[in-house]
Every structure is written in C-alpha cells, then in structure tokens.
N, CA, C and O atoms as a Tripos MOL2 file, in Angstrom:
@<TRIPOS>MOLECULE
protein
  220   219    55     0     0
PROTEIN
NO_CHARGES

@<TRIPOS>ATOM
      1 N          75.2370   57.5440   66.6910 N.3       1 UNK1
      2 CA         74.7780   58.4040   67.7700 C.3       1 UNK1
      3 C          73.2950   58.1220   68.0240 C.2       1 UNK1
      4 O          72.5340   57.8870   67.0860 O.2       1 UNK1
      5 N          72.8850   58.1480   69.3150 N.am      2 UNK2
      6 CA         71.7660   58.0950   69.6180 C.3       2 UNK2
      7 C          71.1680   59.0830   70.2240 C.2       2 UNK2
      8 O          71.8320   59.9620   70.7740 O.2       2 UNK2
      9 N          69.4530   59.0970   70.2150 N.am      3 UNK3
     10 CA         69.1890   60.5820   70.9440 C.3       3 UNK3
     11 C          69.8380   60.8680   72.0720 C.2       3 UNK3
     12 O          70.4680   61.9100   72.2550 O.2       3 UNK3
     13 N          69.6670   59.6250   73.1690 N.am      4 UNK4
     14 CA         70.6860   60.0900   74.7540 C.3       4 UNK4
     15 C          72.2670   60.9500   74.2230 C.2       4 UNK4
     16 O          72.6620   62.0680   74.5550 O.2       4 UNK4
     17 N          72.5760   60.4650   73.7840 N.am      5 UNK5
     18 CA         74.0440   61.1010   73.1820 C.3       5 UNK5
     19 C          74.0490   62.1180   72.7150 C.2       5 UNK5
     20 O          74.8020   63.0500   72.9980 O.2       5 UNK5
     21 N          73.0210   62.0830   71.7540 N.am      6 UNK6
     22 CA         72.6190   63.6500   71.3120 C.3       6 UNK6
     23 C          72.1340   64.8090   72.2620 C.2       6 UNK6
     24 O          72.6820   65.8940   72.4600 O.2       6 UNK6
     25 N          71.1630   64.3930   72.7110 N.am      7 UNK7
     26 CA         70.9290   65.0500   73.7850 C.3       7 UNK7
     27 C          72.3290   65.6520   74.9990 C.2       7 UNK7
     28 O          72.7460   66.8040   75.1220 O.2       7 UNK7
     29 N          72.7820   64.3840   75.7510 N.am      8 UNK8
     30 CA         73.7710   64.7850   76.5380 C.3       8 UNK8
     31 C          74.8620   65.9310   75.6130 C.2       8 UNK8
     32 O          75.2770   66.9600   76.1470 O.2       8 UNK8
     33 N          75.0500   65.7280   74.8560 N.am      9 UNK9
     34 CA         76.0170   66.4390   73.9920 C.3       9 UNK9
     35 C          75.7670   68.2180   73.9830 C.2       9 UNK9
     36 O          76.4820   69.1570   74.3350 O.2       9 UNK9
     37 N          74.3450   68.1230   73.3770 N.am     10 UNK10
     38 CA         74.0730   69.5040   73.0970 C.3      10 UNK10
     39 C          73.7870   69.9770   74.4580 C.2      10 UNK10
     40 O          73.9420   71.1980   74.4220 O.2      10 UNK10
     41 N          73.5240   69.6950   75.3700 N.am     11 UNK11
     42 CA         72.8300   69.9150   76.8690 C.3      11 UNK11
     43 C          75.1910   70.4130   77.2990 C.2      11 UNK11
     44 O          75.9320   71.1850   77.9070 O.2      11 UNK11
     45 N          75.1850   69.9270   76.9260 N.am     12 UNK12
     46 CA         77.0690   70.4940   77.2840 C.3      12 UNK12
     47 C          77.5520   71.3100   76.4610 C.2      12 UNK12
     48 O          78.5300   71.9230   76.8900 O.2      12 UNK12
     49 N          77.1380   71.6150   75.1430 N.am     13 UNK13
     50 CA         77.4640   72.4790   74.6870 C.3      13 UNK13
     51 C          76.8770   73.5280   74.7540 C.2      13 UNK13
     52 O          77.5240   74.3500   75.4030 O.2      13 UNK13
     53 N          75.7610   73.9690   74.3130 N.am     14 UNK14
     54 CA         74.8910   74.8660   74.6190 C.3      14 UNK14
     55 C          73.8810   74.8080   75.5670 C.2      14 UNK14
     56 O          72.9230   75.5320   75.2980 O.2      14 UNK14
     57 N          73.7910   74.1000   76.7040 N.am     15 UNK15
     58 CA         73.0300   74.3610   77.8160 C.3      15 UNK15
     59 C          72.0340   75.6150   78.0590 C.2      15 UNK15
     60 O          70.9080   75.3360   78.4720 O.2      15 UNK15
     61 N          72.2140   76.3680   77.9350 N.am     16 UNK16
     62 CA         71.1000   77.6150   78.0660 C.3      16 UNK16
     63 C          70.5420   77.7960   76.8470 C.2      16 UNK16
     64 O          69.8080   78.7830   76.7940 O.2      16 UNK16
     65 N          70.6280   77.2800   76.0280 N.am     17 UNK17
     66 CA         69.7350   77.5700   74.8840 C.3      17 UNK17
     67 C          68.4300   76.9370   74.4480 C.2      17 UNK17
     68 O          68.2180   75.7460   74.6740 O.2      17 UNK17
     69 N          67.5120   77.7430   73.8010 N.am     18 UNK18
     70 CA         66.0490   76.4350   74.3240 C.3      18 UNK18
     71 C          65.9150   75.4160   73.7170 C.2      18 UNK18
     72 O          66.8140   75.3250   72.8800 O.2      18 UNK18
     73 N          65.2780   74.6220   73.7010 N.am     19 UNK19
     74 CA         65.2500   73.1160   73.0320 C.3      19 UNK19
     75 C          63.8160   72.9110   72.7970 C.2      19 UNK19
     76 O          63.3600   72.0850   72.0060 O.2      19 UNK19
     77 N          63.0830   73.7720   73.5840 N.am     20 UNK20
     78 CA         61.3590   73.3510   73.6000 C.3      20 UNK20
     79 C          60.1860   74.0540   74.5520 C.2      20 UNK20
     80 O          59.9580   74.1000   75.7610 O.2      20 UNK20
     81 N          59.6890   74.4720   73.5810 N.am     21 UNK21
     82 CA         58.5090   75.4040   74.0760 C.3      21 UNK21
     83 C          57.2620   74.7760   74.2710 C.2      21 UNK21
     84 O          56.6540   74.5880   73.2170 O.2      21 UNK21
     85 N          56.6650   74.3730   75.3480 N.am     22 UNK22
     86 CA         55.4530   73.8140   76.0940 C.3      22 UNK22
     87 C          54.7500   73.9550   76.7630 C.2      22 UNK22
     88 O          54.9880   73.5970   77.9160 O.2      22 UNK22
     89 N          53.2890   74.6430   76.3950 N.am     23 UNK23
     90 CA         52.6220   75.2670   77.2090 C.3      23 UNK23
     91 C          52.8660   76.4260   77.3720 C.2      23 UNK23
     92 O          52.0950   76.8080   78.2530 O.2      23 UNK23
     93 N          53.6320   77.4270   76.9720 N.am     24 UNK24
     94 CA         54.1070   78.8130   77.0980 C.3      24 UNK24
     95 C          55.1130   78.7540   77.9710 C.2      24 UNK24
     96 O          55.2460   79.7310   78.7080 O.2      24 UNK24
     97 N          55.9180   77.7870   78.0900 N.am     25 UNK25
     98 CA         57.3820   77.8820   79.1780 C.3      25 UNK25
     99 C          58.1600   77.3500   77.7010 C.2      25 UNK25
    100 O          57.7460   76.8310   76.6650 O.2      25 UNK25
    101 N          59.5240   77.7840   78.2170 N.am     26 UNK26
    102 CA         60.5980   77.6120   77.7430 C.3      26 UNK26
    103 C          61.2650   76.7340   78.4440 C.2      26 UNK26
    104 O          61.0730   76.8890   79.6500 O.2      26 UNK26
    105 N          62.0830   75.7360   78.1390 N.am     27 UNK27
    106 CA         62.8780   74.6150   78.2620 C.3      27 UNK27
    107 C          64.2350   74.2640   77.4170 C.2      27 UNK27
    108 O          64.4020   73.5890   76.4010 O.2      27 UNK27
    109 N          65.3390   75.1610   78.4380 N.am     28 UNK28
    110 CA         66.7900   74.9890   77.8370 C.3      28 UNK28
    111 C          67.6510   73.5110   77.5510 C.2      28 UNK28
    112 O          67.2110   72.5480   78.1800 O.2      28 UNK28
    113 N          68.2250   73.3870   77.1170 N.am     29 UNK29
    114 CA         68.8280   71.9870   77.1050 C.3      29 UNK29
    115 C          69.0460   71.3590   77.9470 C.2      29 UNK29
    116 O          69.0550   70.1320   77.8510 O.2      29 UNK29
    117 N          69.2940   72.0020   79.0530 N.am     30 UNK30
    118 CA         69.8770   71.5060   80.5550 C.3      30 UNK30
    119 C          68.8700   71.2170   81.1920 C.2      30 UNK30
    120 O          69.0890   70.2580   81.9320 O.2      30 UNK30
    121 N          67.5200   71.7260   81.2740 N.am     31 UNK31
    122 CA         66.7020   71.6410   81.5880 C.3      31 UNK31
    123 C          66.1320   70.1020   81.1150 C.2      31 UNK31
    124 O          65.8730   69.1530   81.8540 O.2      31 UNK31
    125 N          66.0430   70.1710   79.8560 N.am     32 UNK32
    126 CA         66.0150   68.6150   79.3440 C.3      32 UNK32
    127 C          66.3050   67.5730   79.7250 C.2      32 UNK32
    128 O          65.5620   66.6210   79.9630 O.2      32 UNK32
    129 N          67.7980   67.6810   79.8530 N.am     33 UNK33
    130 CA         68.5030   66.5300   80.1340 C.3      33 UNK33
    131 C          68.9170   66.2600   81.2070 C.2      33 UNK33
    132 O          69.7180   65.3390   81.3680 O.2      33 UNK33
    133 N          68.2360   67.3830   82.6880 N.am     34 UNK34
    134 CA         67.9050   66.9400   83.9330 C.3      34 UNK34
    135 C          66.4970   66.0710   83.9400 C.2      34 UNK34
    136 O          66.4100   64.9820   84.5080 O.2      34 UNK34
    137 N          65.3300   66.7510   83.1780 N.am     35 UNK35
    138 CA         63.9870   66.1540   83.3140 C.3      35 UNK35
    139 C          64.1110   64.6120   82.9500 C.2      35 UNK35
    140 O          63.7390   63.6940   83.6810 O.2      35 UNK35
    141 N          64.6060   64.5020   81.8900 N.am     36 UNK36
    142 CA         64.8960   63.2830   81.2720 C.3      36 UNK36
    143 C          65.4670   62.1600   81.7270 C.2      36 UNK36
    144 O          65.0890   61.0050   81.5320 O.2      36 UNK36
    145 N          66.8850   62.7380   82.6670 N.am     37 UNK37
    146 CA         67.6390   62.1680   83.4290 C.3      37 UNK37
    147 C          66.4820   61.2070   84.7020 C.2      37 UNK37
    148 O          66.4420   59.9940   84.9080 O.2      37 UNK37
    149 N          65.6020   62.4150   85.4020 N.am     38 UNK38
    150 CA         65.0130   62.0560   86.2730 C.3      38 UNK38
    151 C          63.6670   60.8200   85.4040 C.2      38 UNK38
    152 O          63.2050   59.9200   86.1060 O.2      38 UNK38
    153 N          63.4700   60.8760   84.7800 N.am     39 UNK39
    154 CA         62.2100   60.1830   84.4290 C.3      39 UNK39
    155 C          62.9050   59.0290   84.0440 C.2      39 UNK39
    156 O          62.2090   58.0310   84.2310 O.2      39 UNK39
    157 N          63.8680   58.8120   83.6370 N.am     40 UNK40
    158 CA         64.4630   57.5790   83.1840 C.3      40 UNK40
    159 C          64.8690   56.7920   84.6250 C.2      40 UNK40
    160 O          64.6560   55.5900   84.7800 O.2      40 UNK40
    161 N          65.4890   57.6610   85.6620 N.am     41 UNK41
    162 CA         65.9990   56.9760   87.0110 C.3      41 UNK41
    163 C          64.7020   56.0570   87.7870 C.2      41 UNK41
    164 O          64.6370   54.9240   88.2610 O.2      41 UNK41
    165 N          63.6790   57.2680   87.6240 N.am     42 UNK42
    166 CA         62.2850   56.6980   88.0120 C.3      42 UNK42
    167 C          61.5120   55.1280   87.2800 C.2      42 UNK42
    168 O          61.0100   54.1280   87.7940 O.2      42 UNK42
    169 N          61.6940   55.4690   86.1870 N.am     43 UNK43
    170 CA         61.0820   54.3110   85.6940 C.3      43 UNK43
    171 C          62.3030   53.3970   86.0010 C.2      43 UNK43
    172 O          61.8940   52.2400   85.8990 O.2      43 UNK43
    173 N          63.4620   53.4050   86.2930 N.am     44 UNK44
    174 CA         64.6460   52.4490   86.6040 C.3      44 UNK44
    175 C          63.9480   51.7210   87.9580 C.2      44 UNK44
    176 O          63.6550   50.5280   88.0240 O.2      44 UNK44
    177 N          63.7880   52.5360   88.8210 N.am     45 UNK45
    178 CA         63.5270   52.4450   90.0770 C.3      45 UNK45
    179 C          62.3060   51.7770   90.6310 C.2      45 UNK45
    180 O          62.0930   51.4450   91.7970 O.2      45 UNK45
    181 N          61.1690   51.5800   89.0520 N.am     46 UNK46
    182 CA         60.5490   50.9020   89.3550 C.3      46 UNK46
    183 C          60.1630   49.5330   88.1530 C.2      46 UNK46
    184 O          59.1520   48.9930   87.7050 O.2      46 UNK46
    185 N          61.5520   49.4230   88.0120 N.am     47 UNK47
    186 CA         62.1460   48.1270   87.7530 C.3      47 UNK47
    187 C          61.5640   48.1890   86.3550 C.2      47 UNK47
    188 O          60.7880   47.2750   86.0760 O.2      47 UNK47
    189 N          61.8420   49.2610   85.2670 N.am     48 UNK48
    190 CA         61.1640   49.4000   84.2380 C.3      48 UNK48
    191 C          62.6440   49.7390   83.0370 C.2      48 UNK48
    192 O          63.4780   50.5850   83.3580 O.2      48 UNK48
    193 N          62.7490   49.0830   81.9150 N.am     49 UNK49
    194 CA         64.0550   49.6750   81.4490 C.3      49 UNK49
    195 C          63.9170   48.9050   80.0150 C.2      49 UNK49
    196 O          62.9930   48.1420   79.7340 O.2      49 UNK49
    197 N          64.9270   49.2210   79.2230 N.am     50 UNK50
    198 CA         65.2070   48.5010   77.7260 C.3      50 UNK50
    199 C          64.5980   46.8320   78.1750 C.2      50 UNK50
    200 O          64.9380   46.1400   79.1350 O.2      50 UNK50
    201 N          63.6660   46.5600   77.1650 N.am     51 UNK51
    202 CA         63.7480   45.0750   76.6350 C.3      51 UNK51
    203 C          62.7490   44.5970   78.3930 C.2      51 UNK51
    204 O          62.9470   43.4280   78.7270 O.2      51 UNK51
    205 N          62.0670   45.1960   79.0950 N.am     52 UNK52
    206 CA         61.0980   44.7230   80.0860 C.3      52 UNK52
    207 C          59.7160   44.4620   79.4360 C.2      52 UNK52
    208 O          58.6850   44.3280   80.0940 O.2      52 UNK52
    209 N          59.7740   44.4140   78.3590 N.am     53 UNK53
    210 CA         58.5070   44.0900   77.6450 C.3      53 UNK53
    211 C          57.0820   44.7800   78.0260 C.2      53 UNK53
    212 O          56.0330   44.5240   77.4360 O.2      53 UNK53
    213 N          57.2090   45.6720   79.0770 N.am     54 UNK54
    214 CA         56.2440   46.8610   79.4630 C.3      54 UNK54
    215 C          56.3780   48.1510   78.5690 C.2      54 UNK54
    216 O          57.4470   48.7280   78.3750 O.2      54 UNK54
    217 N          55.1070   48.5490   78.0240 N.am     55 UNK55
    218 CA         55.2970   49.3960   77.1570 C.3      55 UNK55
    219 C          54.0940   50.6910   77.8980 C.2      55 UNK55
    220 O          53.9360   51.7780   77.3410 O.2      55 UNK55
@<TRIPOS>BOND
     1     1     2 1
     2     2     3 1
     3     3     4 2
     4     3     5 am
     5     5     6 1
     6     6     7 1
     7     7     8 2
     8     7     9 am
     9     9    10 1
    10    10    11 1
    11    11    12 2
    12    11    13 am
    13    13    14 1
    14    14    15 1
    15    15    16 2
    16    15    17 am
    17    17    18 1
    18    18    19 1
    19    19    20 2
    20    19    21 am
    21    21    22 1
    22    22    23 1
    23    23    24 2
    24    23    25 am
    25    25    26 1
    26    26    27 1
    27    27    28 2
    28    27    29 am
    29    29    30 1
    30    30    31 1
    31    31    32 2
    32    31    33 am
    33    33    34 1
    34    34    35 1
    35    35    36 2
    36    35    37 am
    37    37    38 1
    38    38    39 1
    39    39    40 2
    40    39    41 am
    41    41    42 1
    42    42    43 1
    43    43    44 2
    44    43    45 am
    45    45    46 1
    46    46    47 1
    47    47    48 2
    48    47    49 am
    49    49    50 1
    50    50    51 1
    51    51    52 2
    52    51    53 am
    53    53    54 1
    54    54    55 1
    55    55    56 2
    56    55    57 am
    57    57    58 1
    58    58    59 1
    59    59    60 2
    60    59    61 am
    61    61    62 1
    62    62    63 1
    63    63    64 2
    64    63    65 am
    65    65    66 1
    66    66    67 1
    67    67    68 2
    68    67    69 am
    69    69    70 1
    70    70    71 1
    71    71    72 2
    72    71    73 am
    73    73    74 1
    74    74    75 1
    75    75    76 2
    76    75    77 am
    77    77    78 1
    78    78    79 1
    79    79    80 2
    80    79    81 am
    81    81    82 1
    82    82    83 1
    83    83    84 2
    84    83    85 am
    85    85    86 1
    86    86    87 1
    87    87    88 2
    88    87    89 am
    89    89    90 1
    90    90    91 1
    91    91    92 2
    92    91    93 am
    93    93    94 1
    94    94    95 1
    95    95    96 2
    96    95    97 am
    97    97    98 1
    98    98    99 1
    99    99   100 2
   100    99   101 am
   101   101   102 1
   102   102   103 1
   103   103   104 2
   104   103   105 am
   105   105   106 1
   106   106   107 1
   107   107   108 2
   108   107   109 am
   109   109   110 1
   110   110   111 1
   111   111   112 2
   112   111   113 am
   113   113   114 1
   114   114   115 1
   115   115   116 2
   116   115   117 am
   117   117   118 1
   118   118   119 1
   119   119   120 2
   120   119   121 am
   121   121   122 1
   122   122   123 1
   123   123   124 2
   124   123   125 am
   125   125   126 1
   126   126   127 1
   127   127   128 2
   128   127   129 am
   129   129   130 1
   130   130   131 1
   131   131   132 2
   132   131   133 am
   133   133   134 1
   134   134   135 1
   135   135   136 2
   136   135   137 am
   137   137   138 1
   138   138   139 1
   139   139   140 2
   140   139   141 am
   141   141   142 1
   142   142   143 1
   143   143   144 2
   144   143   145 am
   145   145   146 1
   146   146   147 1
   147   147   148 2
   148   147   149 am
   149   149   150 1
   150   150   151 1
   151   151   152 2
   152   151   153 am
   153   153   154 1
   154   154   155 1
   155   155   156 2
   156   155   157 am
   157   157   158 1
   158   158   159 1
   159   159   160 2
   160   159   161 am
   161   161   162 1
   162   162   163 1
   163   163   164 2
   164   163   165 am
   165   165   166 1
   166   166   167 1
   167   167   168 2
   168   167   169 am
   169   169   170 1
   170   170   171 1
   171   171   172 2
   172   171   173 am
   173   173   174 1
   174   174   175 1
   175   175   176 2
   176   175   177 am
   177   177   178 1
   178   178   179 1
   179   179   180 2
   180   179   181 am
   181   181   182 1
   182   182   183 1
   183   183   184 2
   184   183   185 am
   185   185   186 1
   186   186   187 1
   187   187   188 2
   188   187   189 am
   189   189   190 1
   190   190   191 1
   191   191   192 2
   192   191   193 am
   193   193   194 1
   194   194   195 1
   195   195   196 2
   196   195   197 am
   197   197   198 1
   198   198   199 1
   199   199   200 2
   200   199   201 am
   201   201   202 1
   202   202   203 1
   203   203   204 2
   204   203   205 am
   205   205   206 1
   206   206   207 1
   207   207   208 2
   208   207   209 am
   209   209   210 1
   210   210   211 1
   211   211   212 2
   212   211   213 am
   213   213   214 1
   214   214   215 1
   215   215   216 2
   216   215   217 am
   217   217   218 1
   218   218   219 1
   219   219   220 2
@<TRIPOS>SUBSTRUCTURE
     1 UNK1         2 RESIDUE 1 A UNK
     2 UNK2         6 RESIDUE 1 A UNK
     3 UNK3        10 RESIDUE 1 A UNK
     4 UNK4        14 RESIDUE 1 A UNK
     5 UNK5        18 RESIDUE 1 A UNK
     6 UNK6        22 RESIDUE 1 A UNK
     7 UNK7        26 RESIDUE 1 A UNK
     8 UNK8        30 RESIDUE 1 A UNK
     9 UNK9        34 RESIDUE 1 A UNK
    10 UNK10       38 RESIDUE 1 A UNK
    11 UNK11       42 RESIDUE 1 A UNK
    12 UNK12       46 RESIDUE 1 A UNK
    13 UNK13       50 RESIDUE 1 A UNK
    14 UNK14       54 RESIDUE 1 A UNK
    15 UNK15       58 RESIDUE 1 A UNK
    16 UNK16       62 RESIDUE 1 A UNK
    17 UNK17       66 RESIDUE 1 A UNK
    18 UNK18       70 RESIDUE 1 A UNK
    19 UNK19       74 RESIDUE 1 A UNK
    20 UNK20       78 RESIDUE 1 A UNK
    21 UNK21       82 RESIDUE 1 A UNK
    22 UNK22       86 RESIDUE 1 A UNK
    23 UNK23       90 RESIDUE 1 A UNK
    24 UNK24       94 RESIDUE 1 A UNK
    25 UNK25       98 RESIDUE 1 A UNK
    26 UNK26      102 RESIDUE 1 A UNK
    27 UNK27      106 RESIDUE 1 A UNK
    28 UNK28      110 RESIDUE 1 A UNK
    29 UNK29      114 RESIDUE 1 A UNK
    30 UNK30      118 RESIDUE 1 A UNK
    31 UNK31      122 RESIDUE 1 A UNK
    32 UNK32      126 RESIDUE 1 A UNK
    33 UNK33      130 RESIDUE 1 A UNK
    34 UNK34      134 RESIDUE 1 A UNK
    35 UNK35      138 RESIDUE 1 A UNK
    36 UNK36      142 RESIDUE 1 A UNK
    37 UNK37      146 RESIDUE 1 A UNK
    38 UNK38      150 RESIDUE 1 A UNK
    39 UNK39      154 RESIDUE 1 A UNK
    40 UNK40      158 RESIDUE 1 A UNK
    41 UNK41      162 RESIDUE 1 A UNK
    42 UNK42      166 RESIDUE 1 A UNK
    43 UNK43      170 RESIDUE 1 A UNK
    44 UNK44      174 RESIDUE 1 A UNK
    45 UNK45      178 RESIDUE 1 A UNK
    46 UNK46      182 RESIDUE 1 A UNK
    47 UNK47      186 RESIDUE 1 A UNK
    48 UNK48      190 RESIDUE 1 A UNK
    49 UNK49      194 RESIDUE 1 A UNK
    50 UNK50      198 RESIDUE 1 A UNK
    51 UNK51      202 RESIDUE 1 A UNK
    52 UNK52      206 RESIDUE 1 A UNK
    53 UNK53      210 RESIDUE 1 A UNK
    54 UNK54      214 RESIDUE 1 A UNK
    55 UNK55      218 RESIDUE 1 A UNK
C-alpha cells in the first residue's frame, strides 16, 4: 500500500473525519484527498510527474 491508496481509502471510509489541523482550520479526509487530487492534476498539467527529474 501506498500513501495515495491510503489516503483514497480512508477519505471513503471515513470521509468526515479530520485528518489535519492547520493554522486553526480543520481538514476532513475528503477534504484531503480533493486538495491533493487537485495539486497533483496541476503539477500534471504542467508537465510535472514521477521520474521528471524536477524536484
């Protein structure tokens, strides 16, 4: 298992439950693994991904 997996997993099982407190907000699982979702599409989008040797 990997974190994505992990993540997607618990984000389906318990979705409303928090995962992470930042800055004084709360952040449910679902919440996560939309943010996450989006930041990964983004850096996709700008041609950024596993093994691009950009760090």
């Amino acid at each position: 298992m990997n974190l994505v997996s992990l993540l997607e997993n618990t984000a389906a099982r318990i979705p409303g439950h928090t995962a992470l407190r930042f800055e004084g907000r709360l952040y449910t699982f679902e919440d996560l693994n939309v943010l996450v979702n989006m930041t990964a599409n983004g850096l996709k989008k700008l041609g950024l991904g596993p093994r691009t040797g950009v760090c």
